[in-house]
N, C-alpha and C positions, 0 to 999 in steps of 0.2 A: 842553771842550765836553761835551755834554752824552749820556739812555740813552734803544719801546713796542712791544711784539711785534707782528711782522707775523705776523697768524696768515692770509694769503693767500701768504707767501713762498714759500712750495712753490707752488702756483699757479701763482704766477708764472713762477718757474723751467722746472717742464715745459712751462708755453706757451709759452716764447722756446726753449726746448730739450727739445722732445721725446724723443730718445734717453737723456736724464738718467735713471737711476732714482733717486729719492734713498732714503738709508738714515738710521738715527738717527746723530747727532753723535756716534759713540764710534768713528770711522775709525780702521784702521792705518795711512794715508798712501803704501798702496803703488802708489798713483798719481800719486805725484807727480810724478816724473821725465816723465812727460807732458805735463807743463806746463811748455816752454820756451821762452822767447824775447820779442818786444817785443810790447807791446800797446798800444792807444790806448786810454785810461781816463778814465770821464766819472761822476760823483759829485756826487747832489744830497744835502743833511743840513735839517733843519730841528727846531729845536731850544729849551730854555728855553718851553718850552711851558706855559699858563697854566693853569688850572681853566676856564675859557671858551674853551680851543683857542687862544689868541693866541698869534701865534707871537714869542718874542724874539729867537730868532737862526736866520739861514741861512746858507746856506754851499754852496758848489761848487767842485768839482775839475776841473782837465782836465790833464791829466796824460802821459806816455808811462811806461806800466812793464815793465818787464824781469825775468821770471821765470828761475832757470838751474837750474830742474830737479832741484836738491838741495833745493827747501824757503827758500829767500830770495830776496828780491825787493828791485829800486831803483827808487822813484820820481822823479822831476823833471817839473816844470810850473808850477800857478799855483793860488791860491785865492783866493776872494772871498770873505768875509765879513764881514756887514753892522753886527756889532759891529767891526770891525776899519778905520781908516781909511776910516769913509762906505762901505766894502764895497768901495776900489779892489781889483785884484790884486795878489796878493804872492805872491815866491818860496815856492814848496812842492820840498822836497829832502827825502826820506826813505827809510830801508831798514826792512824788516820779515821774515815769513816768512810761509808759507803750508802746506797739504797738500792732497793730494788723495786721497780713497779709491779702492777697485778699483771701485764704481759711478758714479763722476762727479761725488759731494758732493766739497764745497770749501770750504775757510776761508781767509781771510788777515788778519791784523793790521791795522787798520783804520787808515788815514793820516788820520784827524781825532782819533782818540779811541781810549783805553785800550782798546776791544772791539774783538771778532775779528765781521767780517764772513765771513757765513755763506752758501752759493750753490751752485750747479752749475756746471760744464765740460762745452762741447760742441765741435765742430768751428768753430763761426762765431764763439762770442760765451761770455763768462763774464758770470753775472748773479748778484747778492750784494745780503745787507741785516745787518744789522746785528740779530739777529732774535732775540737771549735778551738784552739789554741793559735794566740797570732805570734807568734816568736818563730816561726819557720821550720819546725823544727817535725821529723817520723820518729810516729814509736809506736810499737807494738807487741801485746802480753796473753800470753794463755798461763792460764791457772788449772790445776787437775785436783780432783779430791784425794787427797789420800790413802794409798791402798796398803793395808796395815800388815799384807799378810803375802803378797805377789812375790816371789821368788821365780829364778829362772825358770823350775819346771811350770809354772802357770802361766807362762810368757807364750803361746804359741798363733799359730794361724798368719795368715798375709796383712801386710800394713802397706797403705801408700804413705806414704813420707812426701815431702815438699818443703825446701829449706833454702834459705836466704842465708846469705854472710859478705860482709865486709871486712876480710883479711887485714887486721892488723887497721880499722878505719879507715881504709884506702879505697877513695872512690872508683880509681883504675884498676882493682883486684876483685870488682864486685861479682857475684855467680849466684845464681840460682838452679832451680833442679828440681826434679820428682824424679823418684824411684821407690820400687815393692822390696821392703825387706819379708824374710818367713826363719822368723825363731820358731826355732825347734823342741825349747825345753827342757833345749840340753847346752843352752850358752852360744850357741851357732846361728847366723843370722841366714846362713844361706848363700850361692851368688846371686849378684846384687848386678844391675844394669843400670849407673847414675843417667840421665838425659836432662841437659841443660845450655844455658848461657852462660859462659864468662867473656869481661868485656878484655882483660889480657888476652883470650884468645884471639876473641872478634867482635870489636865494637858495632859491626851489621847485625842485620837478625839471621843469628845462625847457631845452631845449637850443637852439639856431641855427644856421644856416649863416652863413658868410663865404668869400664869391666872392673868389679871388685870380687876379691877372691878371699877365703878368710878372713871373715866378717865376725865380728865374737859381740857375747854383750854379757854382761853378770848383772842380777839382782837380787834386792834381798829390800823388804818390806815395802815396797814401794817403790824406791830409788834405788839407782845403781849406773853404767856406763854401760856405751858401746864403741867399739873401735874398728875406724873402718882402715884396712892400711890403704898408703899414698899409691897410686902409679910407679913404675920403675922408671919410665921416662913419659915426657909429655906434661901437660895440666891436671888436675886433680880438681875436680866440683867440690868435693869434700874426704877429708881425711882424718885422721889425727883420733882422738878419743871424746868422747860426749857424755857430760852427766845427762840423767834420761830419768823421767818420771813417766809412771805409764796410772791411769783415772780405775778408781776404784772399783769401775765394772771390767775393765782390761777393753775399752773400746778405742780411748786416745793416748797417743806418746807424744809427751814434748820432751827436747832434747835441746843444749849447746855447751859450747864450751865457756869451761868454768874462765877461761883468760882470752878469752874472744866474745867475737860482736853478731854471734849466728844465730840463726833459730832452725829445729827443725818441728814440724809436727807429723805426727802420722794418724790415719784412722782407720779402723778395721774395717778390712772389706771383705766380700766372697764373690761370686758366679763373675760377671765378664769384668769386673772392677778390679778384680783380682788378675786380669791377666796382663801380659805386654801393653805397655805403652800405646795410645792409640793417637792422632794426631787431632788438633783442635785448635780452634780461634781462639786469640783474644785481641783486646783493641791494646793499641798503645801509644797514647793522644792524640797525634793529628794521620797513626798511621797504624795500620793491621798487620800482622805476625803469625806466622803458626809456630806453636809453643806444643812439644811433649807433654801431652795430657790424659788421664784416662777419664771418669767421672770430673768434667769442670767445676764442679761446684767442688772437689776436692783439694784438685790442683793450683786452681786461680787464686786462694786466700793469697798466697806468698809471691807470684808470680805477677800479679795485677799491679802489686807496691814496688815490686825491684823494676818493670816494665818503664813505669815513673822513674828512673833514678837512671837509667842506662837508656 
């Protein structure tokens, strides 16, 4: 597989983890030993990238990996990718190693490709890209601890979500979006107000809503889905069904589909973060946008990279 700098990845990092400080990449690893134990890992790649942005290859992980504290790590899961058998899933089994410095930067060997994915370490959520790699290539991975015991009823409270997808690798299908789910604890996510881009609708900067109505999700130890149904007519930001891993304190959700190229994440919020949609800048290269946003440092992790791509 294939290598383009994310020059937002720091960005991004401190919005999903603000207690991060990052430092430059010349760490002594004396933090490693802090990072032990199993994680829920979700990994989108997009890749073989053309002079016209077309995208030739995508790719997704979902994974469990196991960190032990010395600097290696084992993975096992699945990947899709859409050079590979129409994009069915295939076993993913690998080991590698990783480090962590004494301020919370973090590398690990990257389970697609020869490079070291690059990232911060917090309490809820590990979040990494692949960010000095010259092959041309995005990708990006949140990892969650574990939670051994999380069942529907422990699922509650408002989440912002924010989620990227490349339907089927298609760079002309590409959407983005933030929206507040609120599971209830009883398998119900709530209605749901999607607001986003897709570039089938409108390659300008112009964004929509999509009303979602019976919204469901099940869990059971940690892992579990959610299902959002499609529109009855129109475009649809997102639909279809998500494996979903929610961090061992119940603070962050990551989510996508087990035979797609999406990611979503969410993080707990309350008082005005919790409410509607509020409108906000972001840059997007030689030109500015207003993007559906509520706390930006929420919103922009996903929105800042598809911004790039569309």
């Amino acid at each position: 597989m294939a290598r383009v700098k994310f020059p937002w990845a720091a960005g991004a990092i401190a919005a999903l983890l603000p207690s991060v400080v990052l430092a430059q990449v010349n760490f002594d690893t004396s933090g490693t030993a802090l990072l032990e134990g199993a994680y829920f890992f979700r990994q989108v790649y997009y890749g073989s990238l053309s002079s016209v942005d077309q995208i030739g290859e995508s790719a997704s992980v979902i994974a469990t990996v196991t960190f032990d504290g010395a600097g290696n790590y084992r993975l096992s899961g699945q990947v899709s990718d859409n050079t590979v058998s129409s994009g069915a899933p295939q076993p993913l089994s690998t080991t590698g190693t990783y480090g962590v410095n004494a301020s919370g930067l973090f590398y690990m060997d990257n389970p697609l490709t020869t490079d070291e994915i690059f990232g911060g370490v917090g309490q809820s959520a590990i979040v990494g890209s692949s960010t000095e790699n010259s092959n041309g290539y995005f990708d990006f991975m949140v990892a969650v601890p574990i939670a051994s015991s999380a069942t529907n009823a422990s699922l509650s409270g408002t989440y912002r979500m924010v989620a990227m997808d490349y339907p089927n690798g298609d760079v002309t299908q590409v959407n983005n979006s933030t929206f507040l789910i609120n599971p209830n604890g009883a398998g119900n996510l709530g209605p749901i107000t999607v607001s986003g881009h897709a570039v089938n609708v409108s390659d300008a900067n112009f964004t929509f809503n999509q009303p979602i109505t019976g919204a469901t999700y099940s869990l059971s130890t940690g892992a579990g889905t959610m299902t959002f149904p499609a529109q009855s007519s129109g475009a649809s930001l997102i639909s279809g069904t998500k494996q979903f891993f929610v961090s061992a304190d119940g603070n962050i959700l990551v989510a996508g589909s087990l035979t797609g190229y999406d990611i979503e994440v969410g993080i707990k919020v309350s008082g005005s973060s919790a409410s509607s949609n509020f409108s906000g800048l972001t840059s997007r290269e030689a030109r500015t946008t207003t993007l559906p946003v509520s706390r930006p440092a929420d919103t922009t992790i996903l929105t800042r990279f598809m911004d790039r791509q569309t």
